[in-house]
C-alpha positions as CSV (number, residue, x, y, z in Angstrom):
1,X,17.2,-3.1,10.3
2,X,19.0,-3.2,13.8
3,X,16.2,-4.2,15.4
4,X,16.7,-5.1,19.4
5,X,15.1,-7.9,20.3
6,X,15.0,-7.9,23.8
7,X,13.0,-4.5,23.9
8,X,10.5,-5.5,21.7
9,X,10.2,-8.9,23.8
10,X,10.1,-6.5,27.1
11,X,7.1,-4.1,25.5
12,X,5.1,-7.5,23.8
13,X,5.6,-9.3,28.0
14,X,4.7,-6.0,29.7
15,X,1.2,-5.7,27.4
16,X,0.5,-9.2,27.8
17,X,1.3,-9.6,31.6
18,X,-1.3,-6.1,32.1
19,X,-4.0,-7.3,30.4
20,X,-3.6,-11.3,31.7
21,X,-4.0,-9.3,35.2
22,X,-7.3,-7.7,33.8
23,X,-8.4,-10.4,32.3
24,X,-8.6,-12.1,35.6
25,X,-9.8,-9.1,37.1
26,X,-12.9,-9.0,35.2
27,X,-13.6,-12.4,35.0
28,X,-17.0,-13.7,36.5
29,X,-18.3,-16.3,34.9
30,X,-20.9,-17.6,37.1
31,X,-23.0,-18.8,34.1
32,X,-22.6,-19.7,30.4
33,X,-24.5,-16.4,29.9
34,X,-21.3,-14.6,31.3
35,X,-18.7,-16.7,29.5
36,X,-20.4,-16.1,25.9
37,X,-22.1,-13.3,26.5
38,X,-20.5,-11.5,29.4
39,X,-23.7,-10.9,30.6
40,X,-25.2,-8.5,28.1
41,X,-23.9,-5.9,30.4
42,X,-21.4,-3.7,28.1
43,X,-22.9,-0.5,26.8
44,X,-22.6,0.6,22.9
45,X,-20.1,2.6,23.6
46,X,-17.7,0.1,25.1
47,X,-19.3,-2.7,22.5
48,X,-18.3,-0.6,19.8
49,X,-15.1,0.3,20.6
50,X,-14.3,-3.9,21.4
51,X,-15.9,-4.5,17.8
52,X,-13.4,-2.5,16.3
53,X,-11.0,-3.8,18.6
54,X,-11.9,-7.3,17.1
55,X,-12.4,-6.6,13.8
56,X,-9.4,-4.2,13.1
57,X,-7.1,-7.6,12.9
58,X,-3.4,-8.0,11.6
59,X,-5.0,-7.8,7.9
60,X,-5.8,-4.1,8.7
61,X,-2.7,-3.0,10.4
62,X,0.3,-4.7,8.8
63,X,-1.2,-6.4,5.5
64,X,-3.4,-3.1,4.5
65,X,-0.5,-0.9,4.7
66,X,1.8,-2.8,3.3
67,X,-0.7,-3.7,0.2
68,X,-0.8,0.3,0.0
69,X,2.6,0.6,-0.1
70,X,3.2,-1.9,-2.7
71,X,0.3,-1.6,-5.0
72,X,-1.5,1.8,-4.1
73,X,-4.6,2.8,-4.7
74,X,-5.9,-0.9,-5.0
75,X,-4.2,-1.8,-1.5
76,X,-6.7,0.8,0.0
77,X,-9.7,-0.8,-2.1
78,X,-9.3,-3.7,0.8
79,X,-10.0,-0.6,3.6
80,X,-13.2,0.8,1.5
81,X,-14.6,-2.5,1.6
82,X,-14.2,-3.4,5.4
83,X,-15.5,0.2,6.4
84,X,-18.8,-0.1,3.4
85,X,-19.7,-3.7,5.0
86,X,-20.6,-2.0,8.5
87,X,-23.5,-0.8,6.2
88,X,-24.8,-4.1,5.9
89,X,-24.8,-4.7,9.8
90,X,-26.0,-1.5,10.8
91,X,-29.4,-1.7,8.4
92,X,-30.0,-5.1,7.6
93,X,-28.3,-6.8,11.1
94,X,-27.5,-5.8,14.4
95,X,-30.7,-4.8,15.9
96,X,-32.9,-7.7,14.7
97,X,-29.8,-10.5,15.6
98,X,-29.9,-8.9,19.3
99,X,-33.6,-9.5,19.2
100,X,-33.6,-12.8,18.4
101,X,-30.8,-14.6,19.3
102,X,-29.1,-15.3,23.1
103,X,-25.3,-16.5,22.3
104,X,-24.4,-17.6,18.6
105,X,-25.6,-16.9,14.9
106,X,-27.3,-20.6,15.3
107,X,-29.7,-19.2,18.1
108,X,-31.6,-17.5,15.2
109,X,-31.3,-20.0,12.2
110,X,-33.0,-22.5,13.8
111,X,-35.4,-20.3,16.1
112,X,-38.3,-21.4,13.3
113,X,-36.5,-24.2,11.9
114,X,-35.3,-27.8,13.5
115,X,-33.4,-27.9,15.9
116,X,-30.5,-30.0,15.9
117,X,-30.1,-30.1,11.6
118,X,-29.7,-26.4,11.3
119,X,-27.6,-26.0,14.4
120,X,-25.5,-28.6,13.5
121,X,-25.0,-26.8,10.7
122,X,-24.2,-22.9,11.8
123,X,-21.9,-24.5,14.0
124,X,-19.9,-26.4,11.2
125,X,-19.9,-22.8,9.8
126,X,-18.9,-21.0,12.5
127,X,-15.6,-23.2,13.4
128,X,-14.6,-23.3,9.6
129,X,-15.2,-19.4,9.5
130,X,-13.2,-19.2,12.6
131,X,-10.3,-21.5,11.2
132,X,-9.7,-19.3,8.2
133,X,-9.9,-15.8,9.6
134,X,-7.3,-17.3,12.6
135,X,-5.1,-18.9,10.3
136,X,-4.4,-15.0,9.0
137,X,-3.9,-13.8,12.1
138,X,-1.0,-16.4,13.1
139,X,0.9,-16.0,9.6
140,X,0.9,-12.7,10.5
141,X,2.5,-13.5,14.1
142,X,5.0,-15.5,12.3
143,X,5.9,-12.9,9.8
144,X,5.5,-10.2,12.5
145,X,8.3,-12.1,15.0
146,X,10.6,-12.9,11.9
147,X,10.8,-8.9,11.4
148,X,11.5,-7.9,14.9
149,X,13.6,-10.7,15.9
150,X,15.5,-11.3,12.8
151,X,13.9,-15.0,12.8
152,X,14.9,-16.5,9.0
153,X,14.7,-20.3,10.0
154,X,10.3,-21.9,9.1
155,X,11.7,-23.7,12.7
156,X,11.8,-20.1,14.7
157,X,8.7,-18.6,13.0
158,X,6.7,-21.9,13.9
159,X,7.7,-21.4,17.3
160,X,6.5,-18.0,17.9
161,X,3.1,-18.5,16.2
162,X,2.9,-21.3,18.8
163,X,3.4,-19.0,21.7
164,X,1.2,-16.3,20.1
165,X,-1.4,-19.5,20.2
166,X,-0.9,-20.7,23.6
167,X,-1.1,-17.3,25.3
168,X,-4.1,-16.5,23.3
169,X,-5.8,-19.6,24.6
170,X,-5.0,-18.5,28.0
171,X,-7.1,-15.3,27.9
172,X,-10.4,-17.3,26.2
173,X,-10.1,-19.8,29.1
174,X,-9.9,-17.3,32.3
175,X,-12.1,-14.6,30.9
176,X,-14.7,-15.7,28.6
177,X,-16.4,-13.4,26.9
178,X,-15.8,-10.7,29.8
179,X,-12.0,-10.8,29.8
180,X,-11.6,-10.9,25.7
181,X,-13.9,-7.7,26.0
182,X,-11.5,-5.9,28.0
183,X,-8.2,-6.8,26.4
184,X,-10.3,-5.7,22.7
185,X,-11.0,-2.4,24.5
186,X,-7.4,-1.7,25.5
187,X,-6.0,-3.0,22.1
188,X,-8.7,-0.7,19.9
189,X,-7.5,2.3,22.2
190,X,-3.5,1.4,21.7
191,X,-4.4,1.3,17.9
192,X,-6.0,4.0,16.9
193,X,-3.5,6.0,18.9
194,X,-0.8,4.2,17.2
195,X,-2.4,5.1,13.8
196,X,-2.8,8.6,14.8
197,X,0.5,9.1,15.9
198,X,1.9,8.0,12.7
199,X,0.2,9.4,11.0
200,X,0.9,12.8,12.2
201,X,4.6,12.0,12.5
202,X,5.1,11.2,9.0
203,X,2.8,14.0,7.6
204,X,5.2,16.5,9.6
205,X,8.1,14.7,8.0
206,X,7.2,15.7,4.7
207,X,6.1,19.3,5.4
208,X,2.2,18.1,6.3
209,X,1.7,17.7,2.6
210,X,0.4,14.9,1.6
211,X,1.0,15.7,-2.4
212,X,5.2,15.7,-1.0
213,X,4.4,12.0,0.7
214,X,2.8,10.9,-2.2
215,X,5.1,12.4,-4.7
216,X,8.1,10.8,-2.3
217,X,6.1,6.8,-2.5
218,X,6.0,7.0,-6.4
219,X,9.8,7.8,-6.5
220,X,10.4,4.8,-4.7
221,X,8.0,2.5,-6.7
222,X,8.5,1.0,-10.0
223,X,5.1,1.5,-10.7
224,X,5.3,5.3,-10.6
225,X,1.8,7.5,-10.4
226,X,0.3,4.4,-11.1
227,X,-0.4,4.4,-7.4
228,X,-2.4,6.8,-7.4
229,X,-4.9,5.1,-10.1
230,X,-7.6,1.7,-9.8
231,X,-5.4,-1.0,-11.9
232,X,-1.7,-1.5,-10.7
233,X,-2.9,-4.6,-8.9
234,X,-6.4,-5.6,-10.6
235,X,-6.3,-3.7,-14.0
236,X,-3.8,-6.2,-15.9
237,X,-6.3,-8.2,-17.4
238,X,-10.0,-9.4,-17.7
239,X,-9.2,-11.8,-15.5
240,X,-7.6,-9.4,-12.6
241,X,-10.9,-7.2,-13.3
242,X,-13.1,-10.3,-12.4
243,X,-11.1,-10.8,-9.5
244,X,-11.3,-7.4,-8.1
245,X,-14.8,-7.5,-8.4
246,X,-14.7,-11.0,-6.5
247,X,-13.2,-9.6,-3.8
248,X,-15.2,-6.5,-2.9
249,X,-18.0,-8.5,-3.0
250,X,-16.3,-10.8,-0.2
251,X,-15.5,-7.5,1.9
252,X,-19.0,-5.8,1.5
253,X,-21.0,-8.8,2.7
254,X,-18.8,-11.0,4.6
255,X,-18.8,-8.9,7.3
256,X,-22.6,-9.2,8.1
257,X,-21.7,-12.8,7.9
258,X,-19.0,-13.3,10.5
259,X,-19.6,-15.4,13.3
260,X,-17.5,-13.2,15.7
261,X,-19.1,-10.2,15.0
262,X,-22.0,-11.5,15.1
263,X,-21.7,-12.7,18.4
264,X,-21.0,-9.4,19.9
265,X,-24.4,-8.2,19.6
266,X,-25.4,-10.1,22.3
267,X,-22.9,-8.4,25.1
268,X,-25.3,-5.0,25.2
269,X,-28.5,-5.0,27.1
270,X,-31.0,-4.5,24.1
271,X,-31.3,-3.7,20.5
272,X,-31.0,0.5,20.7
273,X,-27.2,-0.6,22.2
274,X,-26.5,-2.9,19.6
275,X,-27.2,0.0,16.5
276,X,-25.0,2.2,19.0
277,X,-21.8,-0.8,18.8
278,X,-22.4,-0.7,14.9
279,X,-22.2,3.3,14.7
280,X,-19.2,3.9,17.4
281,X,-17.4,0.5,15.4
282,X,-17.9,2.4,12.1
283,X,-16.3,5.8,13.3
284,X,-13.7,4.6,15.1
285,X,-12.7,2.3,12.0
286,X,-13.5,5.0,9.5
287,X,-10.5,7.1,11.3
288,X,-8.4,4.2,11.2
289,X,-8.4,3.4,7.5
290,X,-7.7,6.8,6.6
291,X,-4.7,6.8,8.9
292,X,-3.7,3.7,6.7
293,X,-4.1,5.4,3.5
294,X,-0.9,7.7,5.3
295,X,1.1,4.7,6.8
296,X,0.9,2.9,3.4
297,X,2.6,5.8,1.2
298,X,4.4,7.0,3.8
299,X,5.7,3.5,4.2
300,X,6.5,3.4,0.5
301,X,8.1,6.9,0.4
302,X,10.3,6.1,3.7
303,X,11.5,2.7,2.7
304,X,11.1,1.7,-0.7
305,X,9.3,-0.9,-2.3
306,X,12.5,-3.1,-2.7
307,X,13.1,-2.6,0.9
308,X,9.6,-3.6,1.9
309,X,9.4,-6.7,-0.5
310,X,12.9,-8.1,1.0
311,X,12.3,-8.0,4.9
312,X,11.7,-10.7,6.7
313,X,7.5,-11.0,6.8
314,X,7.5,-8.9,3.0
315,X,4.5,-7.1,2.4
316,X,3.4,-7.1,6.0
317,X,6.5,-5.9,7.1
318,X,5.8,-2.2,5.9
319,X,4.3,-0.6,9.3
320,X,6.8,-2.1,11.0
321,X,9.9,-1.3,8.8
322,X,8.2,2.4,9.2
323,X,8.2,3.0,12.6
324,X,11.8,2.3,13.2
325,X,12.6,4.5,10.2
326,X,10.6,7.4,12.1
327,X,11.0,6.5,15.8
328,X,13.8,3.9,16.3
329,X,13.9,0.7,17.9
330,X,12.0,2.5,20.7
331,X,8.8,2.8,18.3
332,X,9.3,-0.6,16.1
333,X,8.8,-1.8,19.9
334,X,5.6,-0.3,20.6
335,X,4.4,-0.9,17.0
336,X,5.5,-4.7,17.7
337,X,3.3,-5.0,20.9
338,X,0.7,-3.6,19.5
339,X,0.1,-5.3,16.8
340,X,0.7,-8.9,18.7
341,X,-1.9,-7.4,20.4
342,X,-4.0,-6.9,17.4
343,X,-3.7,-10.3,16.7
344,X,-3.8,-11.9,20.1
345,X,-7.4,-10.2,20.5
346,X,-8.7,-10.9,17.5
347,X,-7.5,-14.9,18.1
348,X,-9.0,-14.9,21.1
349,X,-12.4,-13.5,20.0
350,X,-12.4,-16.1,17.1
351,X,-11.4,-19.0,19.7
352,X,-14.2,-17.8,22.3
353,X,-17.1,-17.7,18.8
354,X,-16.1,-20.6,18.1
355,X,-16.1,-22.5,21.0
356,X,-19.1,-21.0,22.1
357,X,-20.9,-22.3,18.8
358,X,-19.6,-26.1,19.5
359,X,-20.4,-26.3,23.2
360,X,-24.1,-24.1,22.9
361,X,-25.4,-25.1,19.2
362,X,-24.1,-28.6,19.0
363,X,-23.1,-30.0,22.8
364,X,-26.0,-28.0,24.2
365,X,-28.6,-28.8,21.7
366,X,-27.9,-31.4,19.3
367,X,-25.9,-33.7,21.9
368,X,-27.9,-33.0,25.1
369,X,-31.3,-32.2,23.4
370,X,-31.2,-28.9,25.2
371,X,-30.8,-30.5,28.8
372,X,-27.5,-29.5,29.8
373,X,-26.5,-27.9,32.8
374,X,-23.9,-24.0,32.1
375,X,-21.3,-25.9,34.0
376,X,-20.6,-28.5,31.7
377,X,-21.7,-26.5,28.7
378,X,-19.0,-24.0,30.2
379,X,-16.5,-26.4,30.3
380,X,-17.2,-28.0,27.0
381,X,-16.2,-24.4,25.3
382,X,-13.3,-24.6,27.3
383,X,-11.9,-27.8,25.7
384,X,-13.0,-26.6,22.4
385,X,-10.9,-23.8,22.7
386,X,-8.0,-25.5,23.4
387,X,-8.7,-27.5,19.9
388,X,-9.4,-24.7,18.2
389,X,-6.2,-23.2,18.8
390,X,-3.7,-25.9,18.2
391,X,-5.4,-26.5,14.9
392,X,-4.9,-22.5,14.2
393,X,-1.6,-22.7,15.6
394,X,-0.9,-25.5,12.6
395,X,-2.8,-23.7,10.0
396,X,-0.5,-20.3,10.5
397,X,2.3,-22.4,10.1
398,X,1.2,-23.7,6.9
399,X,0.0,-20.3,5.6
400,X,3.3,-18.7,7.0
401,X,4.4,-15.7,4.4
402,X,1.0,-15.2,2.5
403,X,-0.6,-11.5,2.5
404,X,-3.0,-11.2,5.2
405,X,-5.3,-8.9,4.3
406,X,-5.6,-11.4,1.1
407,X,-6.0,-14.2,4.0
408,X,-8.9,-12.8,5.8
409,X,-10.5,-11.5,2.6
410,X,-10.9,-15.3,1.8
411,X,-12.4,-15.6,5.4
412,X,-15.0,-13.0,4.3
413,X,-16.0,-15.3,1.2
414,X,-16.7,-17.8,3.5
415,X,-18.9,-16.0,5.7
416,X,-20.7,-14.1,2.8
417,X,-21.0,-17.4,1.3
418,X,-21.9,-19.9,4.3
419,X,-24.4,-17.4,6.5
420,X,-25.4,-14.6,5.0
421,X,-28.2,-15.7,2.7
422,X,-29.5,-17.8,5.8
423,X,-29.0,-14.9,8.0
424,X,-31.2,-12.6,5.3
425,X,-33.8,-15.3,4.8
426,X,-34.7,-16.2,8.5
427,X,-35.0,-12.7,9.4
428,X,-37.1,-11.4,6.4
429,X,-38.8,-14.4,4.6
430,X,-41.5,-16.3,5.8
431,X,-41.6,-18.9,3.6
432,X,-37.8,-20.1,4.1
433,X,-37.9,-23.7,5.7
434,X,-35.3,-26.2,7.7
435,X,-34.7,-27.2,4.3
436,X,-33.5,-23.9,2.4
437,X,-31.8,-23.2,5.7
438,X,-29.3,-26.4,5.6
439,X,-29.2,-26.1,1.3
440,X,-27.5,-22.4,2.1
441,X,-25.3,-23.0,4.5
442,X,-23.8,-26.2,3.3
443,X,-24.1,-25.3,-0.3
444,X,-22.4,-21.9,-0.3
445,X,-19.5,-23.7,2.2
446,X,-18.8,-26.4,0.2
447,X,-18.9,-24.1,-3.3
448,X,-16.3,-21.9,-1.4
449,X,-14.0,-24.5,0.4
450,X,-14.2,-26.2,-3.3
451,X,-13.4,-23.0,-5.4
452,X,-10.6,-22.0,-3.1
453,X,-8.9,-25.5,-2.4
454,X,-9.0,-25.6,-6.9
455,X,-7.5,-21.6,-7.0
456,X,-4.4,-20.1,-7.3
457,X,-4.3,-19.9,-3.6
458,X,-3.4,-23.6,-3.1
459,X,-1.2,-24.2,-6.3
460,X,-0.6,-23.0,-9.5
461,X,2.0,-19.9,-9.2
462,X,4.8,-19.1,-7.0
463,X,2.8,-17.2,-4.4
464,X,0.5,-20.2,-3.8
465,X,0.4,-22.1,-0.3
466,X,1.5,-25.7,-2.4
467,X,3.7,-23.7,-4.8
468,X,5.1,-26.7,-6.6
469,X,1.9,-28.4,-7.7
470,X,-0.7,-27.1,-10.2
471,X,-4.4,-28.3,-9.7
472,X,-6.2,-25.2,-10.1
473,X,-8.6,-24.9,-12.5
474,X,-10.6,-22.0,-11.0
475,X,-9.0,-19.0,-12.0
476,X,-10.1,-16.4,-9.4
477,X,-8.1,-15.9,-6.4
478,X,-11.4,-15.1,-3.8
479,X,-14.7,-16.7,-4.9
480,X,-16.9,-14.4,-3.9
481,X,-18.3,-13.8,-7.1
482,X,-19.2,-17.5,-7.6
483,X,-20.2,-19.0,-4.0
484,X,-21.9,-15.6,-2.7
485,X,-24.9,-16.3,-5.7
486,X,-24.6,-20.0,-4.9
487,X,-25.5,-19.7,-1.9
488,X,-28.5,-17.5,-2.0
489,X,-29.3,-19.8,-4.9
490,X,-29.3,-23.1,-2.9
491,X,-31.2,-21.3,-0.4
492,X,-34.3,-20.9,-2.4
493,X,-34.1,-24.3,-4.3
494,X,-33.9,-26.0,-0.7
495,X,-36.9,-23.9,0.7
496,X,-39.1,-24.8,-2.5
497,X,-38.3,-28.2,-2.0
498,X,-38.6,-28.3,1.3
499,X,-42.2,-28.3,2.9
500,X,-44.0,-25.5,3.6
501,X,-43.9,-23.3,6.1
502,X,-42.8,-25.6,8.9
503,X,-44.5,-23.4,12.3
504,X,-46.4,-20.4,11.6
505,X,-46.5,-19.9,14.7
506,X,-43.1,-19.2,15.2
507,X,-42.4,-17.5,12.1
508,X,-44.8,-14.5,13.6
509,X,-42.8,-14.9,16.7
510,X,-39.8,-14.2,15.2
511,X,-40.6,-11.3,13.2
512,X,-42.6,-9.2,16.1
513,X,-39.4,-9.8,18.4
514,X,-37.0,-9.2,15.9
515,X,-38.9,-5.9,15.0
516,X,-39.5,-5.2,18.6
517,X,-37.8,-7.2,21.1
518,X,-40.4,-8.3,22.4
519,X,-39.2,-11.8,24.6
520,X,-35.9,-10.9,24.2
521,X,-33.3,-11.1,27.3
């Protein structure tokens, strides 16, 4: 592929030097309520179209389409199960989190519970939630760059996901919660009309039929019509079977369990906003994913499997490979920027959650006792997110050349896992207790962290992060299936172990202003 670099450097500067200038624009953080928060001032509208924005992440534009193009029909299984989980926010979520939190997911764990304990623990959450869902995003940085620039050498991939780290820092630190708002707006926008105009392009290529495209994509597959049918990817075993399942149950529930999702709730004025976010996030996404289901085949029919497979990047490199097929080195440019982009806004929004959680839920509260001033607890963030970053910036590298949609997925068991049994307990059972609270969290973390760590994903086969060793004795690649039940599991064991209910008081509290907002900002 003749790709020209300096083009594709000149489009990638030119986005990030326009929205750097809006970022600082925007940016007025007065108090910590502005830097996490941006002041609760963004309507659904705008909300939604940023939650998209920071949901729709590398995973969805370069490793869904590329999982399409290689495997069919079970590639698009990964963009049925991030579009079903906005179920799960919309009617079990959003409204009563708005209600009852300020800034993080550990405002309303511990809003009936102690303190320090159970923040202390939705923060160590949050950052190792963060940590695996950035991790994707900078392999696919690395694998992106190698495409475009012809970059072969681990040395030259390494470096770019650096940069892509370094510059991503640089928007969480000038404009909080404010500035990463604006630069998801801007990236959502560039996206969907990216998607779009793919999509129509290649359905006018072949005829605007889309039995010709796929027709075309099994030609060029050694798997045939089998695209077009459940099993190419998950149907070669029991075992595959078991994992498939393991995996939709990941996407369906992990999303109602990620912290930077969450966290959006609270930049929209009251709760009626917050269910508008959830439905203008789930239509804009819903057009998006079917736009995929195009770009994948057509990506297969265009190129070639083999084609795919070899470039620099592999699977991820089929969106990519696509656009300079159909529009030159003119589109592979625009593609480029914009999904950098993708991935520099949905860093950045990962960097801000989880900075946030460490300076408000454990500086704020566990350190300080609550008596902190929003300066330093402003400033605290900022350190944190220069942490958080360089420890991203050497996970990517590590993870460099895995599928990212595969990546985030197992970001997704860990948020299913680690918050979403809490989540579902605080807000809608009374007798849940400090105890069953830090039993969930840490129980359905550790089961996950020690199901993946024993997987195929760290050793055991040739696609595996440690390729050359073999420790795995868990045999499914996402452990949904296992940790998700472990989780709610621990949670009730801990909360009949625990004492009784620990405030009555506050437990009413809770419920009337999660149900009505009642005492919420």
């Amino acid at each position: 592929m003749a790709a020209n670099p300096v083009l594709n450097i000149s489009i990638f500067g030119v986005f990030v030097l326009i929205t750097l200038v809006i970022v600082y624009r925007v940016s007025s953080i007065g108090t910590a309520t502005d830097y996490f928060a941006a002041g609760g001032r963004f309507s659904g509208a705008q909300n939604g179209i940023a939650l998209s924005g920071d949901f729709l992440s590398a995973a969805s534009f370069l490793g869904i389409a590329g999982a399409i193009a290689i495997h069919g029909y079970d590639g698009f299984l990964y963009s049925i199960g991030f579009l079903v989980a906005w179920l799960v926010n919309l009617l079990l979520v959003a409204e009563l989190l708005r209600n009852t939190g300020r800034f993080t997911m550990g405002d309303v764990l511990s809003f009936r519970m102690r303190q320090r304990p159970v923040r202390a623990a939705a923060a160590v959450s949050t950052l190792v939630i963060s940590f695996v869902y950035m991790i994707a995003q900078m392999a696919g940085a690395g694998g992106l760059v190698a495409l475009l620039l012809d970059v072969h050498s681990a040395g030259g991939q390494a470096l770019v996901i650096a940069v892509v780290g370094l510059v991503m820092v640089v928007y969480v630190l000038v404009g909080g919660m404010k500035g990463t708002t604006w630069v998801q707006i801007i990236k959502a926008s560039m996206l969907m009309l990216c998607a779009v105009l793919m999509t129509l392009f290649l359905m006018g290529k072949f005829g605007f039929s889309m039995t010709s495209l796929m027709q075309h994509a099994a030609e060029k597959n050694p798997l045939g019509v089998r695209i077009f049918a459940p099993g190419a990817q998950y149907g070669k075993d029991e075992l595959t079977k078991l994992d498939f399942v393991s995996l939709s149950l990941a996407l369906v529930l992990g999303v109602a369990g990620l912290p930077h999702v969450l966290m959006r709730f609270y930049t929209v004025p009251n709760a009626r906003q917050a269910r508008r976010s959830v439905v203008w996030a789930t239509c804009t996404m819903a057009v998006f994913y079917l736009c995929t289901l195009v770009i994948g085949y057509g990506a297969g029919a265009v190129n070639g499997t083999d084609v795919i497979r070899s470039a620099p990047g592999g699977e991820n490199s089929a969106a990519p490979l696509l656009a300079y097929r159909v529009g030159g080195t003119v589109l592979l440019g625009i593609v480029a920027a914009i999904a950098f982009a993708t991935i520099l806004a949905v860093v950045a929004g990962l960097t801000l959650t989880a900075a946030a959680s460490f300076a408000h839920d454990l500086y704020a509260n566990v350190v300080k006792h609550g008596e902190v001033d929003p300066d330093s607890e402003v400033r605290v963030a900022r350190v944190t997110a220069l942490v958080v970053g360089a420890a991203s910036i050497v996970g990517g590298i590590l993870v460099n050349g895995q599928n990212i949609a595969f990546l985030v997925a197992l970001a997704f068991a860990f948020a299913a896992s680690a918050n979403l049994s809490t989540l579902l307990f605080s807000l809608f059972w009374k007798r849940f207790n400090t105890t069953g609270t830090l039993w969930g969290i840490y129980g359905g973390l550790g089961s996950c962290l020690v199901l993946v760590i024993f997987s195929p994903v760290v050793s055991g086969s040739p696609e595996s992060i440690l390729p050359h060793v073999d420790f795995a004795w868990f045999p499914l690649s996402n452990p949904g299936l296992v940790s998700i039940p472990i989780s709610f599991l621990c949670g009730c064991i801990g909360t009949f172990l625990g004492d009784a209910e620990e405030d009555p008081g506050r437990a009413a509290e809770m419920e009337v202003r999660s149900l009505t907002g009642i005492g919420s900002r």
